[in-house]
PLY file of the C-alpha trace (Angstrom):
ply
format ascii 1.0
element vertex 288
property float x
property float y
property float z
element edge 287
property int vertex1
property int vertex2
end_header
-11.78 6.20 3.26
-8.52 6.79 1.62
-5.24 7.27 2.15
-3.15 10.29 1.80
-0.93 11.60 -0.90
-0.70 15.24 -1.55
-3.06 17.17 -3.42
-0.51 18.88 -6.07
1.58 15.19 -6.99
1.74 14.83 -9.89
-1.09 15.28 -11.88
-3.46 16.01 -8.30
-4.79 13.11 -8.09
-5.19 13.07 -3.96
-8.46 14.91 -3.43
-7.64 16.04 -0.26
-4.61 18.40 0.79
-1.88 15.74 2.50
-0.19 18.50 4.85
-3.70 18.71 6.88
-3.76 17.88 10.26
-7.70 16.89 10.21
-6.85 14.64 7.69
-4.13 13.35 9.99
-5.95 12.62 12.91
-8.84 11.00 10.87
-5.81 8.08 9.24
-5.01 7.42 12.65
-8.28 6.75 13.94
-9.12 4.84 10.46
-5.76 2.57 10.53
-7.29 1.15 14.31
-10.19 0.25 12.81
-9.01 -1.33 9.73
-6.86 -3.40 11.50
-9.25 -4.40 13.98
-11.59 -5.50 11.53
-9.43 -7.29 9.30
-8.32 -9.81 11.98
-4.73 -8.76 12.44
-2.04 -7.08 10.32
-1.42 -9.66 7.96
-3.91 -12.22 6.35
-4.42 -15.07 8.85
-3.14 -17.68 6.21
-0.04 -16.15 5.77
3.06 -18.02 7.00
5.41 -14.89 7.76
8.61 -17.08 8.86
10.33 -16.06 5.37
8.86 -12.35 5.81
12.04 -10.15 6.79
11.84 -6.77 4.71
8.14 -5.24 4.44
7.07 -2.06 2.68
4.25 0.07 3.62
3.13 2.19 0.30
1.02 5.48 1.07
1.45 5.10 4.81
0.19 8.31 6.07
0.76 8.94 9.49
2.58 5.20 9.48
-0.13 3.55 12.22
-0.03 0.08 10.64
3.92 -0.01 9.69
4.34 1.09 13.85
2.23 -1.90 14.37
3.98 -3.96 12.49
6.99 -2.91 13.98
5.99 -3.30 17.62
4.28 -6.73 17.03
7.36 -8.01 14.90
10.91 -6.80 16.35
12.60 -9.25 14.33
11.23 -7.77 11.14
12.27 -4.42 9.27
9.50 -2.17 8.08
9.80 1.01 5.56
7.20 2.89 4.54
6.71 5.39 2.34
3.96 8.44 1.88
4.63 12.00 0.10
3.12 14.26 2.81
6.01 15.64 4.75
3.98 15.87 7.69
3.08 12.42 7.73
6.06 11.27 7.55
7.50 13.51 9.89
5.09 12.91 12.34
5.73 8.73 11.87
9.13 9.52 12.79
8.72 11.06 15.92
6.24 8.71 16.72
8.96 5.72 15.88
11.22 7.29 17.85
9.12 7.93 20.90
8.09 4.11 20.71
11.80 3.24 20.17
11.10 1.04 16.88
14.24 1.20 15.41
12.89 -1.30 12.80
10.38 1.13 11.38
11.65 3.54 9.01
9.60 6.27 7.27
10.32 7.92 3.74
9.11 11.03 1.82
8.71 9.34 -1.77
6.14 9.76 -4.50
3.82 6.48 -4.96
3.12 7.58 -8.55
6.69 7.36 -9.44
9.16 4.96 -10.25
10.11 3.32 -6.25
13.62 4.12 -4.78
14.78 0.79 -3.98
16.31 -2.13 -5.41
15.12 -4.78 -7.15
14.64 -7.69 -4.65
14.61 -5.63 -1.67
11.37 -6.64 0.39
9.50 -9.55 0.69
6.12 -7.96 1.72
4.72 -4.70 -0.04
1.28 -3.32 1.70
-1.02 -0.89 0.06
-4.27 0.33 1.74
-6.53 2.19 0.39
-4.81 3.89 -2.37
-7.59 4.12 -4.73
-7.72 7.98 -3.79
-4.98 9.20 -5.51
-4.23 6.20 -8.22
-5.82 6.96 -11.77
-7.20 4.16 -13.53
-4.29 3.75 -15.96
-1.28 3.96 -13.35
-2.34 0.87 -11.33
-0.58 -1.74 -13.45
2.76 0.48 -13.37
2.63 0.60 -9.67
1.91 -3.23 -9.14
5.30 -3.79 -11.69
6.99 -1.45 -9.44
6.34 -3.61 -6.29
6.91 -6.91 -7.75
10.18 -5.23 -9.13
11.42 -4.68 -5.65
9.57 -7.89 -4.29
12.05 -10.88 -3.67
10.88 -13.89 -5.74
8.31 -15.66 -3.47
7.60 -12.21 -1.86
3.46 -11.24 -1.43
1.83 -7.64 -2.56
-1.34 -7.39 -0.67
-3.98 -4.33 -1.98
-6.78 -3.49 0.39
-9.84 -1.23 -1.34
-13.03 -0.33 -0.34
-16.30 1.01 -1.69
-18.61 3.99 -0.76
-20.91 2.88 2.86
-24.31 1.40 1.98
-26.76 2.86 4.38
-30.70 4.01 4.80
-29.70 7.44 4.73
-30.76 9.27 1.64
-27.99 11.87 1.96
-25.11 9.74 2.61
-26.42 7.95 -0.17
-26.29 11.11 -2.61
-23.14 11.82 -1.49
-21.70 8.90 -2.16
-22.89 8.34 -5.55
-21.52 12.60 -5.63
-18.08 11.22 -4.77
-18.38 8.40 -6.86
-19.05 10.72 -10.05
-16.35 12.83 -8.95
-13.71 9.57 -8.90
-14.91 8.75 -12.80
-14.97 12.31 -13.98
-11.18 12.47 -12.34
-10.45 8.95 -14.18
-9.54 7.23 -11.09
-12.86 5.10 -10.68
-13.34 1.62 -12.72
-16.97 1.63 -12.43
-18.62 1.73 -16.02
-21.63 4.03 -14.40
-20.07 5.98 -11.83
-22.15 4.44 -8.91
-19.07 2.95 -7.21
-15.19 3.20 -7.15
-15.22 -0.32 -8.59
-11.82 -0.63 -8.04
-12.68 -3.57 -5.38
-13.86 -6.17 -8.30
-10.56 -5.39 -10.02
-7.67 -5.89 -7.47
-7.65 -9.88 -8.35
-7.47 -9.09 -12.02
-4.53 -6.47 -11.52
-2.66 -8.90 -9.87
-3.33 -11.98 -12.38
-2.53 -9.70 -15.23
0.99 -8.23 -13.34
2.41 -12.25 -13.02
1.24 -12.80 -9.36
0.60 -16.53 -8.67
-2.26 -18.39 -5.73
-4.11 -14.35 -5.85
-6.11 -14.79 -2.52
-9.17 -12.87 -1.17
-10.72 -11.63 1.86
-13.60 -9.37 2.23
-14.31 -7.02 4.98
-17.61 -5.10 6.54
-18.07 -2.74 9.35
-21.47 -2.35 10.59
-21.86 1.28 11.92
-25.50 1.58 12.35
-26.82 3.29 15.28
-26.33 1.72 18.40
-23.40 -0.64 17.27
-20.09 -0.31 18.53
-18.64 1.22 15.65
-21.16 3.92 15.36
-19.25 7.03 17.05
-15.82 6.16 15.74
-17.42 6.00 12.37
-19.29 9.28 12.59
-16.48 11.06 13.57
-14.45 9.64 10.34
-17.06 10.19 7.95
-17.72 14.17 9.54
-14.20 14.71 8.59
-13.87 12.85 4.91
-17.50 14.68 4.27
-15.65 18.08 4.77
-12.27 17.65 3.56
-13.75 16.40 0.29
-16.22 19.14 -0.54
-13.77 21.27 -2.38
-13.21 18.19 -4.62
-16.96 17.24 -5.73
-17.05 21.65 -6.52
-13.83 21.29 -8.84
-15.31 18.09 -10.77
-18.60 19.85 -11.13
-21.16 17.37 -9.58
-22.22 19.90 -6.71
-22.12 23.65 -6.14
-20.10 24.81 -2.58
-24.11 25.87 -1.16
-25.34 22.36 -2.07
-22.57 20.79 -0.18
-22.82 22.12 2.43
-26.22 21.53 3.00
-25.93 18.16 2.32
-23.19 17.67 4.70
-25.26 18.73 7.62
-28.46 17.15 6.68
-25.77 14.07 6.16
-24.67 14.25 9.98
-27.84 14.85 11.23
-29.28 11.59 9.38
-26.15 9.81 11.11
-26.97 10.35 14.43
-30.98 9.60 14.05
-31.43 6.41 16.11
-33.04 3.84 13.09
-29.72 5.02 11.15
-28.17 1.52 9.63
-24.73 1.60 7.64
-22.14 -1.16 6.36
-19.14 -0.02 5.12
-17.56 -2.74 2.70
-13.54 -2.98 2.21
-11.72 -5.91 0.14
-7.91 -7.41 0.36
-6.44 -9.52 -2.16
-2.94 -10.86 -2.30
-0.66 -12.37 -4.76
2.62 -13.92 -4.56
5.66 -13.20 -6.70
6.72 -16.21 -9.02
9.70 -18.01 -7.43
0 1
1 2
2 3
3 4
4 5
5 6
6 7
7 8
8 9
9 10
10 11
11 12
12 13
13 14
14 15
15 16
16 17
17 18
18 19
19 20
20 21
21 22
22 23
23 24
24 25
25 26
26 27
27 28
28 29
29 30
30 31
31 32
32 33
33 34
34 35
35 36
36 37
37 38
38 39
39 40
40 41
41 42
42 43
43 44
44 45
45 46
46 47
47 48
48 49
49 50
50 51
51 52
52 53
53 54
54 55
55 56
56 57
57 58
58 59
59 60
60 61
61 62
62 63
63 64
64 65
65 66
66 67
67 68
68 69
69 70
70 71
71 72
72 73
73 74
74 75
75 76
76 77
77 78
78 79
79 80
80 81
81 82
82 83
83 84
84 85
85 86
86 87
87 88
88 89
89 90
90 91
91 92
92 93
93 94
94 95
95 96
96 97
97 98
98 99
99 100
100 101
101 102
102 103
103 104
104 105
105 106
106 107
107 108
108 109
109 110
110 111
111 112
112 113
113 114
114 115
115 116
116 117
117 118
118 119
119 120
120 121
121 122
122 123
123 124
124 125
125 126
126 127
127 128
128 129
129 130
130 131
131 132
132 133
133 134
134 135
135 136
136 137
137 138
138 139
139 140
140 141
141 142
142 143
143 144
144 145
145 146
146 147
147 148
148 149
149 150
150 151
151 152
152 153
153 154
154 155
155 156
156 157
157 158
158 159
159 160
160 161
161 162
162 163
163 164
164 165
165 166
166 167
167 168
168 169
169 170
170 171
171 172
172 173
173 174
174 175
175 176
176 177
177 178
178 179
179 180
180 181
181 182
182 183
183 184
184 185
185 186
186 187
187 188
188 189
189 190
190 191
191 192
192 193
193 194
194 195
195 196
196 197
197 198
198 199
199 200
200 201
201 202
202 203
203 204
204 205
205 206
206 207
207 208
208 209
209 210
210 211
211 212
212 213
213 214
214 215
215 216
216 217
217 218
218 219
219 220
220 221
221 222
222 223
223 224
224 225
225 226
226 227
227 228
228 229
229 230
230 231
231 232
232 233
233 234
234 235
235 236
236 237
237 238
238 239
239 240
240 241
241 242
242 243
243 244
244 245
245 246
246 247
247 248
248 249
249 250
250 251
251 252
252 253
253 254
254 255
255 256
256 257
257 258
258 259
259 260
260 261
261 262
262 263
263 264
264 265
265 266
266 267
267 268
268 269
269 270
270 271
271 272
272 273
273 274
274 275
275 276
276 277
277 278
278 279
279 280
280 281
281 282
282 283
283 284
284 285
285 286
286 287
């Protein structure tokens, strides 16, 4: 469930309002699990001797660039997001940690990137599909192989709406689906999906990246699984903050859903409920 960047950049494109602390606590919980499921910060292949720069893009409240930090002393970590209190709140916790290495900047994802060509020789986006429209994904991969160093890696990391045997989660995930193509920032041809998943490989073939690797991803959530609470609570929160954004592109009314967000939560917790949640990294290397 995605990232953060603020409702009113740009052309508002973020669906949900950045400077929200519900929003907040629901990245931090969400980076944890990400992690955790995806074996480790980086992909297990991935020979990080020649790694020393890395650049976190749409960090919210900076829980994997910390990470990073903490695991990696040796290596510097930046990482940017456009909610001030975010970043702010990165900061402090940087500070509090004492990771001098981690470093946290306000900056707009959407616009050209403050640093210098050559500068890092990792750049990590995670679930950024929220607030990129369609067109402005090949301008932002440019933008981080600009700054890349020449045998540097971009890795993207997307995921689709949860598959599960509830009928309302279902409906309002093909709701928020819709809402995604009506707002342009979907890929799917019927609006059933984000489909932006099937397409990170191709973005980074068509950019110049060479050996484009994948990895898929799945967290089971179903009732009775270890996942199943921490899940709940994540999806109670996305369900909530999002309504406002299904009204505004016109596939639901404010009564409808609302009802559907209860009847939603209630399905969740019913003890035959089953769930996967499917997320997808690829990575590419910059041309040396």
């Amino acid at each position: 469930m995605a990232k953060t960047q603020k409702n009113s950049q740009g052309d508002g494109t973020y669906f949900i309002e950045a400077e929200n602390a519900a929003e907040m606590a629901r990245l931090i919980n969400q980076d944890r699990i990400l992690t955790r499921c995806m074996g480790g910060l980086f992909p297990p292949q991935l020979d990080l001797t020649d790694i020393h720069d890395i650049l976190d893009i749409a960090c919210g409240p900076g829980g994997w660039a910390m990470d990073v930090a903490k695991a990696h002393p040796d290596k510097r970590v930046t990482a940017i997001d456009i909610s001030q209190i975010m970043t702010e709140f990165a900061r402090y916790q940087a500070r509090e940690q004492e990771l001098h290495n981690a470093h946290f900047v306000v900056m707009d994802a959407l616009k050209s990137l403050a640093f210098p060509d050559n500068s890092f020789d990792f750049v990590n986006a995670r679930f950024i599909a929220g607030f990129m429209p369609k067109a402005k994904w090949p301008t932002l991969i440019q933008e981080c192989l600009r700054i890349l160093r020449p045998g540097g890696f971009i890795r993207l990391t997307e995921f689709e709406t949860t598959i599960s045997n509830s009928y309302t989660s279902e409906k309002l995930g093909e709701m928020f689906a819709r809402a995604l193509q009506k707002a342009d920032q979907s890929f799917s041809p019927t609006g059933w999906q984000f489909g932006i998943t099937p397409m990170l490989g191709r973005l980074l073939r068509d950019a110049g990246c060479q050996n484009v690797q994948p990895m898929a991803h799945v967290i089971e959530w179903s009732a009775g699984t270890a996942e199943h609470l921490s899940q709940y609570q994540n999806a109670m929160v996305f369900l909530k903050l999002s309504q406002p954004f299904l009204v505004k592109m016109g596939v639901t009314t404010v009564k409808e859903a609302e009802v559907l967000y209860q009847r939603a939560l209630e399905e969740m917790l019913e003890s035959d409920y089953c769930a996967l949640w499917y997320f997808f990294s690829t990575w590419g290397e910059k041309p040396r």
